[in-house]
DRENKOLFI-953391 format. One record per residue (C-alpha): x, y, z. Coordinates in steps of 0.001 Angstrom, whole numbers, plus 500000, padded with zeros to 6 digits. Each point is the difference from the previous one (the first is absolute). Example, Ala and Ser with C-alpha at 12.3 -4.5 7.8 and 13.67 -1.06 7.14 Angstrom:
# residues 2
512300495500507800/501370503440499340/
//
This chain:
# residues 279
160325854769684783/497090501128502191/496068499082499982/497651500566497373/496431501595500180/498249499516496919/496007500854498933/499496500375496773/496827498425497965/503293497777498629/502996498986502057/502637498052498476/503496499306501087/502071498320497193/502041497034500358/503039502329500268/498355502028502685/501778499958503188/498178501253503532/502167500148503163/497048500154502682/496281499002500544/497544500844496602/496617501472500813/498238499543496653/495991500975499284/499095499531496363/497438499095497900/502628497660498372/503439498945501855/502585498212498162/502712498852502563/503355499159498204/503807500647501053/500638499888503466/498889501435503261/502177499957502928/497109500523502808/496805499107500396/497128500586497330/496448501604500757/497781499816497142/496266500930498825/498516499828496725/497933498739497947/502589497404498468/503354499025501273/502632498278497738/503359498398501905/502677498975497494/503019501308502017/501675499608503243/498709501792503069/502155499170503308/497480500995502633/496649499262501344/497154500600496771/496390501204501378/497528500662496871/496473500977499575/499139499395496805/497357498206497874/502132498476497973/503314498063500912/502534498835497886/503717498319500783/501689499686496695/502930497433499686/503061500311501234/498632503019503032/501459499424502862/498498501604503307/502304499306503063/497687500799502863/495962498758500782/497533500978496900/496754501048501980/497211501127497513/495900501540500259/498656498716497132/497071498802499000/501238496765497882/503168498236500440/503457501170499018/501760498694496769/503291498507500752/501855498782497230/501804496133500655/503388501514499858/499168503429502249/501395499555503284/498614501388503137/502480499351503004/497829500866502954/495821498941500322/497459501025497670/496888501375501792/496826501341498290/497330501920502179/496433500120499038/499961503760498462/496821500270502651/501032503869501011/500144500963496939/496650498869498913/498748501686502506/501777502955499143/498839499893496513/496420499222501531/500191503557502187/501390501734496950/497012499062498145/497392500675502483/502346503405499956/499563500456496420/496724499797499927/499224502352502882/501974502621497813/498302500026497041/496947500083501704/501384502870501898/501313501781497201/496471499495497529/497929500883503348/502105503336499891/499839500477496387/495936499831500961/500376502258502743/501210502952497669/498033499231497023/496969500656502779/501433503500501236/501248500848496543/496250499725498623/498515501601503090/502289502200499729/499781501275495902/497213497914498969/499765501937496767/503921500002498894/500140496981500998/497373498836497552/501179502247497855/503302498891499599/498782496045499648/498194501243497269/502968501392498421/501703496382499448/496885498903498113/500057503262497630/503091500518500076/501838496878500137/503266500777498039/500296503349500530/499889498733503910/502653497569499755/502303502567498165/499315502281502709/501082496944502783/502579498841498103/501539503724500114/499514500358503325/501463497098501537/503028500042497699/500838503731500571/499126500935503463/502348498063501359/503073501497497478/498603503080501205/500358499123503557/503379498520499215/501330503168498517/498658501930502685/501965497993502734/503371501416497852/500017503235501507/498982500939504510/497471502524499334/498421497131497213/499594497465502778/496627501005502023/498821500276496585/500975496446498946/498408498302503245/496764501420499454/500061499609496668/500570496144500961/497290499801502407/497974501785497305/500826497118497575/499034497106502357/497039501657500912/499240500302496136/500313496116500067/497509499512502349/497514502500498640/500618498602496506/499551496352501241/496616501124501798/498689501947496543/500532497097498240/498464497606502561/496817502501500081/499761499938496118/499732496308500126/497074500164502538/498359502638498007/500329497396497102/498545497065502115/497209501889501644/499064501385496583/500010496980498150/498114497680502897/497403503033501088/499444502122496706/500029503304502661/501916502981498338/500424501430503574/500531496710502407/499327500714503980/502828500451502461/499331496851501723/500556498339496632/503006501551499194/501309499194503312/499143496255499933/501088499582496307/503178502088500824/500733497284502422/499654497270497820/502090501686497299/503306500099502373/499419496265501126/500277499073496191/502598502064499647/502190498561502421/498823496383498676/501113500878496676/504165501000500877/500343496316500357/498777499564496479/503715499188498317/501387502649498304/496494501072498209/498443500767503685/503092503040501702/500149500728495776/495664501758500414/501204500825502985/502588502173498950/498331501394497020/496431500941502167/502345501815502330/502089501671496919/496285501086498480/498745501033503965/502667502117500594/499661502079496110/496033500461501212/500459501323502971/502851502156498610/498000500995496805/496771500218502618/502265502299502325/500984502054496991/496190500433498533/498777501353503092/503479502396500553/498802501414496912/496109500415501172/499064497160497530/497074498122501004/499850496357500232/497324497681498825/498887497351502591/497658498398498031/501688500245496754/501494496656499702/501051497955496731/
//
């Protein structure tokens, strides 16, 4: 009897749907059948008309479609890039406008250039703290690289255990008042152990490369640095690999975090680590 306001990666009203007011509609898809009493506002991806809508219709939408038999009362005014699809027997009573989708191109143009500047952003950051982190604990952080060469699987057990239980952990914790401080830093905890693990993992693969081009068992900070920066920007070239690319990913941070952990526990326990010893 009223309005509808829909968003939904699918919207679709049914030929026996029945809307009393104005429809504001953003999909990916939007299939418009039944009847709207009001006026219709529309963006998505791809619009499909096959009913009877007894208002104005404004879409923005890639794709347009007016199936046989829709009916729109009002003025059809559409952003699209290519021309509307209006079947012979779809009736529009009022004009039919389309406007050059020029906004949004330039939109999409500043959401890019936006885009871009993030990731930049986020791997310059990413490059920041893999800088203090080394300066920082040269030696564990070595150390713990090393550890996903020698110990590979016993490192991704050790990941895969921590980043499935902390957070049931933290979960649990949040069950009870006194449990709560303990659950938020346990939390912070976790995501630092992300970034940590994502850094060890990045520094064992610039151990690898600097080994591999220079023959040095103990590379110079400079090169480290340099090759550490070189790692990240293939890293973040390789998440747009499909599905095989944010797949490594995943599994370098998995085996990042278990080094750092197993790393952490070694030198807990007054164990030594190795820098040189490498597979």
């Amino acid at each position: 009897g009223d309005g509808l306001l829909a968003a939904a990666e699918i919207v679709r009203l049914s030929s026996a749907s029945r809307v009393g007011g104005v429809a504001w509609i953003a999909a990916r898809r939007a299939g418009l059948a039944g009847r709207v009493g009001g006026d219709v506002y529309a963006a998505a991806a791809r619009v499909r008309i096959a009913g009877t809508l007894d208002g104005d219709v404004v879409l923005a939408a890639r794709d347009i479609e007016m199936l046989p038999g829709a009916r729109i009362a009002g003025n059809l005014t559409y952003w699209s890039s290519q021309d509307a699809r209006i079947a012979p027997s779809a009736q529009v009573g009022g004009r039919v406008v389309r406007r050059q989708p020029d906004f949004l191109d330039r939109a999409g143009r500043v959401l890019t250039v936006l885009g871009v500047v993030t990731r930049v952003v986020f791997v310059l950051n990413l490059f920041a703290a893999g800088v203090i982190l080394f300066f920082l604990f040269p030696r564990l952080t070595i150390s713990a690289a090393a550890t996903v060469g020698r110990r590979p699987w016993a490192s991704f057990g050790m990941g895969l255990a921590v980043l499935v239980v902390t957070p049931l952990i933290a979960l649990s914790l949040m069950l009870t008042v006194i449990g709560l401080p303990l659950a938020f830093t346990l939390m912070w905890l976790y995501l630092a152990a992300l970034l940590l693990g994502f850094l060890t993992a990045a520094f064992y693969l610039t151990e690898v490369a600097l080994r591999a081009v220079r023959r040095a068992t103990r590379p110079p900070r400079g090169a480290r640095i340099a090759a550490l920066a070189v790692v990240l920007v293939v890293l973040a070239a390789v998440r747009f690999v499909p599905i095989a690319g944010p797949l490594a990913l995943a599994l370098l941070l998995i085996a990042g975090v278990g080094a750092w952990t197993l790393r952490l526990s070694r030198t807990y326990s007054g164990i030594p680590g190795e820098e040189g010893a490498w597979p």
